[in-house]
C-alpha positions in Angstrom: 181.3 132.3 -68.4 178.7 134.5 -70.3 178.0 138.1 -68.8 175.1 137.9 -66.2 173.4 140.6 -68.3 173.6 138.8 -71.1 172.7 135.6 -70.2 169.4 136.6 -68.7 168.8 137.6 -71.9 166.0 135.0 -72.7 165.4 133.9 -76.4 162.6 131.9 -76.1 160.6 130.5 -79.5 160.0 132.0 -82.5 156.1 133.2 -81.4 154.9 134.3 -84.9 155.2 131.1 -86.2 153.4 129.5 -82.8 150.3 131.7 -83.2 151.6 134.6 -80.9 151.9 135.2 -77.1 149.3 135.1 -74.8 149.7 136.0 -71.0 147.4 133.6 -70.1 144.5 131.5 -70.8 140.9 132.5 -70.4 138.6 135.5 -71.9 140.9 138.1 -69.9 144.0 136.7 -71.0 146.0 139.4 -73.5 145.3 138.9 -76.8 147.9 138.3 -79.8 147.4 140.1 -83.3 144.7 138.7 -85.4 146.4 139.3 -88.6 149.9 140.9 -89.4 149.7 145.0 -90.0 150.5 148.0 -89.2 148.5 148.9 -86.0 149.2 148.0 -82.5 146.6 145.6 -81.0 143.9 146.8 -79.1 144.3 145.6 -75.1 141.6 145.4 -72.5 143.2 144.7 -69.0 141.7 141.7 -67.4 139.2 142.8 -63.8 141.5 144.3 -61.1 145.0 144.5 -63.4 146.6 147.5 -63.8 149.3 148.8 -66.3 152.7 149.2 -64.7 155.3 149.5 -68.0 154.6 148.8 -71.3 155.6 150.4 -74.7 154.5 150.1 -78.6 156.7 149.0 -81.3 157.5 148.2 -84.8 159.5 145.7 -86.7 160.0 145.6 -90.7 159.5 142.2 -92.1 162.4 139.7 -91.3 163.4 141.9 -88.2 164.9 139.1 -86.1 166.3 139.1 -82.3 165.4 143.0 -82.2 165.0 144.3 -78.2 162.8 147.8 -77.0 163.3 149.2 -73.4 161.2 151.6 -71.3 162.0 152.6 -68.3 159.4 153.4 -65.4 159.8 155.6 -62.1 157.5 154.1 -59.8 155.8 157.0 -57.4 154.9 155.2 -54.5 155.6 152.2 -52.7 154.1 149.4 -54.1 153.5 146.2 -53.1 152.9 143.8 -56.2 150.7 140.4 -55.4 149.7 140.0 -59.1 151.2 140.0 -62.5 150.6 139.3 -66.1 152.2 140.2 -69.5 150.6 141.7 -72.3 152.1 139.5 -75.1 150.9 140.2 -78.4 152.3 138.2 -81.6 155.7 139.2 -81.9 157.1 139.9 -78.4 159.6 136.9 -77.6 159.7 137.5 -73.9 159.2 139.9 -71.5 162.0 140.4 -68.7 161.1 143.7 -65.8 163.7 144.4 -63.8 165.0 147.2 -61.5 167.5 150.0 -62.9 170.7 149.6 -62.2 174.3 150.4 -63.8 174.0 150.1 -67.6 169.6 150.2 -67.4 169.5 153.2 -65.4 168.5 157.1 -67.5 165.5 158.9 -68.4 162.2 157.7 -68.3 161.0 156.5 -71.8 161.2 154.1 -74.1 164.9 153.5 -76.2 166.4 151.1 -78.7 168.3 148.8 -76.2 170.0 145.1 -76.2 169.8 141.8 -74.4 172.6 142.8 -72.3 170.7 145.6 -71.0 168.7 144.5 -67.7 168.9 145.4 -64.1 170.3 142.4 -61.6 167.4 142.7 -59.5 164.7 140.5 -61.0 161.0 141.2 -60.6 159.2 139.2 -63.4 160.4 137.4 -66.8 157.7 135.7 -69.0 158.4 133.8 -72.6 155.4 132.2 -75.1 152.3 131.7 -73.6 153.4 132.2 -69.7 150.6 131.9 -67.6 149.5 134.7 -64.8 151.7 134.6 -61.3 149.4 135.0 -58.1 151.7 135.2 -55.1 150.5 133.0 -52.2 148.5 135.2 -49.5 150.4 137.8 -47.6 153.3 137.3 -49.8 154.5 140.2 -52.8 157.3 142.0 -54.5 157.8 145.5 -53.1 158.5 148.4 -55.7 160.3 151.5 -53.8 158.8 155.0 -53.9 161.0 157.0 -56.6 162.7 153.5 -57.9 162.7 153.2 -61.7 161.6 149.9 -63.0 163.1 148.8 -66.6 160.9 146.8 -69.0 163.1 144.5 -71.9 161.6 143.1 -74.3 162.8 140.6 -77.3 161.2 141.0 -80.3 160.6 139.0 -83.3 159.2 139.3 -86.7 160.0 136.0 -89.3 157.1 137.0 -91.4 157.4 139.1 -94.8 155.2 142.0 -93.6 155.8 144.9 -90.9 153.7 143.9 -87.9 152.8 146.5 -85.1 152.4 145.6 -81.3 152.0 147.0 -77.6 153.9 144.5 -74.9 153.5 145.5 -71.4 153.3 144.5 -67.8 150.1 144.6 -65.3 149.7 144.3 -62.0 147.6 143.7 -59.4 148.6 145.7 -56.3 148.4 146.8 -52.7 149.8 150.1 -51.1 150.6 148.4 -47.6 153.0 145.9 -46.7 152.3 142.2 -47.3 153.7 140.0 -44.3 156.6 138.7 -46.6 158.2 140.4 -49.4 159.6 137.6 -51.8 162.2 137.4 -55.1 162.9 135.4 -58.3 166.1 133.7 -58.6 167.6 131.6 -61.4 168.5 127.5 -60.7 170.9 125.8 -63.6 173.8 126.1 -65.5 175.5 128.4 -67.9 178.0 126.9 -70.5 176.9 123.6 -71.9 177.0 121.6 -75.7 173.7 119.8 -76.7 175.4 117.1 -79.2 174.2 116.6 -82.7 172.0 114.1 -83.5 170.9 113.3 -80.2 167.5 112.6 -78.6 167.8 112.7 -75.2 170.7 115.0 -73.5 170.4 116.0 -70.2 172.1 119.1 -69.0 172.2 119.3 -65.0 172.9 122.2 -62.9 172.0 123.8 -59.5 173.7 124.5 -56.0 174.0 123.6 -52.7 172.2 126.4 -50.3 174.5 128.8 -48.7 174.8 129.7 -45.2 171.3 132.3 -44.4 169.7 130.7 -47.1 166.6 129.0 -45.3 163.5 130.1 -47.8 160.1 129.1 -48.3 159.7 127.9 -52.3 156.0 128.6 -53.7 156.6 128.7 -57.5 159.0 127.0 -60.1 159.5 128.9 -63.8 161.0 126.0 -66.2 162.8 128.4 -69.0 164.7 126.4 -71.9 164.7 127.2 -75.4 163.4 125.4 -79.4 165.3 122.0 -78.6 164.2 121.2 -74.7 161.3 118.6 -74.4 161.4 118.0 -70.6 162.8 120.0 -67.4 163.3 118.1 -63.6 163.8 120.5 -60.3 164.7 117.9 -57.2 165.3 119.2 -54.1 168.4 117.2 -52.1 168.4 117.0 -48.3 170.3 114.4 -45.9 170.3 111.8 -48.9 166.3 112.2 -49.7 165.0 113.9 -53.2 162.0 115.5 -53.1 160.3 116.3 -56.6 159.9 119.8 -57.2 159.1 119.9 -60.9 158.5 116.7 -63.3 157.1 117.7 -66.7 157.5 118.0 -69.8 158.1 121.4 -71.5 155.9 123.0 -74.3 157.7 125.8 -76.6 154.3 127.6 -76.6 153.1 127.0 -72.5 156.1 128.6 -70.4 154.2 128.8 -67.6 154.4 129.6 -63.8 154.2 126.2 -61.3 152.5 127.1 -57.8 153.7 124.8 -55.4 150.8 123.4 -53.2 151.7 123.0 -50.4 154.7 125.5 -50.2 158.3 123.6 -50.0 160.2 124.6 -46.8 164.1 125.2 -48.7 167.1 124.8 -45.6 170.7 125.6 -45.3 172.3 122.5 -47.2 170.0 121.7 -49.0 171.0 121.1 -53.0 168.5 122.4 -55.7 169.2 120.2 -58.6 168.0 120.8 -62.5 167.9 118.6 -65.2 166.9 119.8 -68.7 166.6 117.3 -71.5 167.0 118.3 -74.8 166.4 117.0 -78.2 169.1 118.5 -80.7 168.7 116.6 -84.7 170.2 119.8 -86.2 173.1 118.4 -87.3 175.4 120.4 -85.5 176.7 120.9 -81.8 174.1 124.0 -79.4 175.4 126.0 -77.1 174.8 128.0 -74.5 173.1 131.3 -75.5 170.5 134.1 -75.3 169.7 133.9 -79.3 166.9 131.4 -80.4 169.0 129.5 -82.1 170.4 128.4 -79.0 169.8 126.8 -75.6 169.3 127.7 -71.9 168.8 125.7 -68.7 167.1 127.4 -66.1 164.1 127.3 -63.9 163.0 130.7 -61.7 162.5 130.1 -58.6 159.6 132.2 -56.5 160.8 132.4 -53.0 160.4 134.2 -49.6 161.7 135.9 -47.5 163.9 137.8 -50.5 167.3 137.9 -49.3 168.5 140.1 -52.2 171.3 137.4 -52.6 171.9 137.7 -56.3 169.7 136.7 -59.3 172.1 134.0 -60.4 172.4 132.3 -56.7 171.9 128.5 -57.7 173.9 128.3 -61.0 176.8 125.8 -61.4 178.2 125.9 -58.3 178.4 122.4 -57.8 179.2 121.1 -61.0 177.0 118.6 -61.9 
């Protein structure tokens, strides 16, 4: 099986030729590069965000699957209810996790790898992800004195050097929220997407643990070029409920709010279903680059139980 490190490691589309990566739609959302050049795009937050970790970069034409760190320490406590990436044309994905191991060193910015991300996930965003607003009284504490770690994936397929700033804001609060809640990862790892095939599905998932009784409140679909569709069902005593049903856009990875919230018990199986269409003429596998494919949706849930970021992933082998 892959490294958890590095299969995190989302490759998502190639965003220059999509028309860049927004954070959202709307007159705040970020805004991509106009034109290729030189210059980092200018950035106004939208009303009540503020910047938590973000860096500038540069990539020489043709500079593919290239990845930038910074690393953060956060101050004071904070209490997260809000976030958004700042995604201009070039930046892949963005993936902010806490320091740990391998991620952990000075604060700054460094040349890094897709391998290189703390275990304890805080945010991830790909092409066109959409805001997150945590339900009321629910966010993502941030320790006094813990160092945060920004990765991001970068991309150039154009002939000219373009110039960016990708970064993370918030929206924040310094006292404690009535439940602190997590992002964990539902799917499978290792997999083959057949040539020449329209309609593969890869399935993976788990059955709840023992402790594991959560309250759901947003789905993240995350596949790569060749997905077209992603299914979450949630299995209990016989009876599927419908978690997630649509099809999935390259260029709209967004964030699903569930409405109402979706009450997740011991025994319970989370089940995923990603359908791909592969007419490359040759067999995809697993993997982080874009040239390959992933099967995961992040789950938003609460209470966090700081169980592992890769919880729900082929343990029943679907």
């Amino acid at each position: 099986m892959p490294s958890m490190r590095m299969a995190i490691g989302f490759a998502v589309l190639f965003a220059i030729g999509c028309g860049g990566g927004e954070g959202g739609g709307g007159a705040d959302a970020p805004k991509a590069i106009d034109a290729p050049g030189t210059q980092p795009d200018a950035f106004v937050p939208p009303a009540g965000y503020t910047r938590l970790v973000g860096r500038t970069w540069t990539l020489p034409a043709g500079a593919l699957d290239t990845y930038r760190c910074v690393r953060l320490t956060v101050p004071n406590d904070t209490y997260i209810t809000n976030i958004i990436a700042q995604a201009p044309a070039g930046t892949h994905h963005t993936v902010l996790s806490i320091s740990d191991g391998s991620t952990q060193g000075a604060d700054g910015e460094y040349n890094c790898d897709v391998s290189e991300l703390g275990m304890v996930m805080l945010y991830a965003s790909g092409v066109g992800t959409s805001p997150l607003d945590f339900p009321t009284g629910v966010g993502v504490k941030v320790a006094a004195g813990t160092q945060v770690h920004l990765n991001l994936h970068l991309f150039n397929a154009t002939d000219v050097a373009i110039s960016g700033d990708s970064a993370i804001l918030i929206k924040s609060q310094a006292t404690p929220p009535a439940m602190l809640a997590e992002m964990v990862f539902a799917g499978r790892f290792v997999f083959g997407i057949p040539s020449n095939n329209t309609n593969y599905n890869v399935v993976g998932g788990c059955t709840v643990p023992i402790n594991g009784n959560y309250t759901l409140f947003a789905v993240w679909p995350h596949m790569h070029q060749l997905a077209n569709h992603q299914k979450v069902e949630l299995i209990r005593g016989g009876q599927t409920t419908v978690l997630h049903d649509n099809p999935f856009a390259f260029a709209e990875q967004n964030y699903y709010l569930k409405t109402p919230e979706v009450s997740v018990q011991v025994g319970d199986e989370i089940r995923v279903t990603c359908t791909f269409k592969n007419n490359t003429g040759s067999v995809v596998t697993f993997g982080d680059s874009s040239n390959k494919e992933m099967c995961f949706a992040g789950l938003y849930r609460y209470p966090a139980r700081n169980a592992g970021l890769f919880e729900c992933t082929d343990q029943q082998g679907f």
